[in-house]
C-alpha positions as a Markdown table, in Angstrom:
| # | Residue | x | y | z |
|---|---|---|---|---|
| 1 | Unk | -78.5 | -45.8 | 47.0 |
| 2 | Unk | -81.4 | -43.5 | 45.6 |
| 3 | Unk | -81.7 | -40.2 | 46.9 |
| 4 | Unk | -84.2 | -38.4 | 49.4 |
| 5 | Unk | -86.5 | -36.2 | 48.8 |
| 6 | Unk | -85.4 | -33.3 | 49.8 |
| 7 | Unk | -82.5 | -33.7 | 47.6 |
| 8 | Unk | -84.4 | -34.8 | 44.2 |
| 9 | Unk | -86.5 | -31.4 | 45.1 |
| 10 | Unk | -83.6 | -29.3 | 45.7 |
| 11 | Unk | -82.0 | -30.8 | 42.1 |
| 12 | Unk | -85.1 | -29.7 | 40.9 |
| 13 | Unk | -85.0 | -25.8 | 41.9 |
| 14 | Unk | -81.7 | -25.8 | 40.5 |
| 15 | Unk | -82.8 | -27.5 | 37.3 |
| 16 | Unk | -85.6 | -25.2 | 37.0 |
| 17 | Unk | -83.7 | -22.0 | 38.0 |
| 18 | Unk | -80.8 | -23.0 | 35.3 |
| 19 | Unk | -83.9 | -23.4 | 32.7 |
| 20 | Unk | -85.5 | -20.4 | 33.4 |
| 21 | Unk | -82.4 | -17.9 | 33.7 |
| 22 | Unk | -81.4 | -19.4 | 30.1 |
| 23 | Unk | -85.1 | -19.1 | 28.7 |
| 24 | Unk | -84.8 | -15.3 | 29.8 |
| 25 | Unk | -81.5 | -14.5 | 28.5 |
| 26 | Unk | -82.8 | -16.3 | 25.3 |
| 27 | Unk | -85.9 | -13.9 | 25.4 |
| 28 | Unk | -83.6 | -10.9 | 25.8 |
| 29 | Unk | -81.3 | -11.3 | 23.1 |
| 30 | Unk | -84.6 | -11.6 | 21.3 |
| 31 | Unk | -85.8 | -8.1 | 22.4 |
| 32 | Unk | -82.5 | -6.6 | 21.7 |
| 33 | Unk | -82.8 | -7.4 | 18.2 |
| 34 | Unk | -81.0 | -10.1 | 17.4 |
| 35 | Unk | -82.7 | -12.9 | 16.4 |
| 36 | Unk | -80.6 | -15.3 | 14.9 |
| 37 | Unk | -78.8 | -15.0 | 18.3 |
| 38 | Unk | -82.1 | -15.6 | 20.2 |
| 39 | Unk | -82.8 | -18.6 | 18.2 |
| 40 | Unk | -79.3 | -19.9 | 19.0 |
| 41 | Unk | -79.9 | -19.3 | 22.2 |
| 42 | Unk | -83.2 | -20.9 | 22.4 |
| 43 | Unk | -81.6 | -24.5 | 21.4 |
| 44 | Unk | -79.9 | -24.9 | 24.4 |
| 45 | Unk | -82.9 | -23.2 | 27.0 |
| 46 | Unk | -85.2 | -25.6 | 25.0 |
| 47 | Unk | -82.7 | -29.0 | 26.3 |
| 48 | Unk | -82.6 | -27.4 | 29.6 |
| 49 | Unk | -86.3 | -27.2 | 30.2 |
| 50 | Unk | -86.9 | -30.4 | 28.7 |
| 51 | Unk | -84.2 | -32.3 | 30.8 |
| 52 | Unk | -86.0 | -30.3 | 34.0 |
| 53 | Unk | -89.6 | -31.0 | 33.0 |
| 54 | Unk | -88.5 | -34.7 | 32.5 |
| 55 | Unk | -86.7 | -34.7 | 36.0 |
| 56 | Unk | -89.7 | -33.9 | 37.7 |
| 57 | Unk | -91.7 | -36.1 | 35.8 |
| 58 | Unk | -89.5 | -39.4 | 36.7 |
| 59 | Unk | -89.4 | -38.1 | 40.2 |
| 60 | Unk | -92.8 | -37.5 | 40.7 |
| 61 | Unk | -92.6 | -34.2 | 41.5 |
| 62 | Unk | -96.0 | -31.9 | 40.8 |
| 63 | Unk | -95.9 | -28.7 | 39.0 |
């Protein structure tokens, strides 16, 4: 059974909220001067986004 709506927005925000709080830790390891770290962190914020930008691609959802 597919999901509603509301639901596939809802994974969404949480998709995008999980993307962007990585993305910012990523960004502050960067300003703290460590940026072998920040690039290690950057692999997995760069999945993240991409699985959430494709998520609301396949869903239809407008940005």
């Amino acid at each position: 059974m597919s999901q509603g709506r509301k639901s596939v927005v809802e994974e969404s925000t949480h998709k995008g909220i999980v993307a962007g709080a990585t993305v910012a830790g990523a960004v502050v390891v960067g300003a703290l001067g460590f940026p072998i770290l920040a690039g290690l962190a950057a692999i997995p914020a760069t999945a993240l986004t991409w699985s959430w930008w494709k998520h609301r691609s396949k869903n239809g959802i407008k940005f």
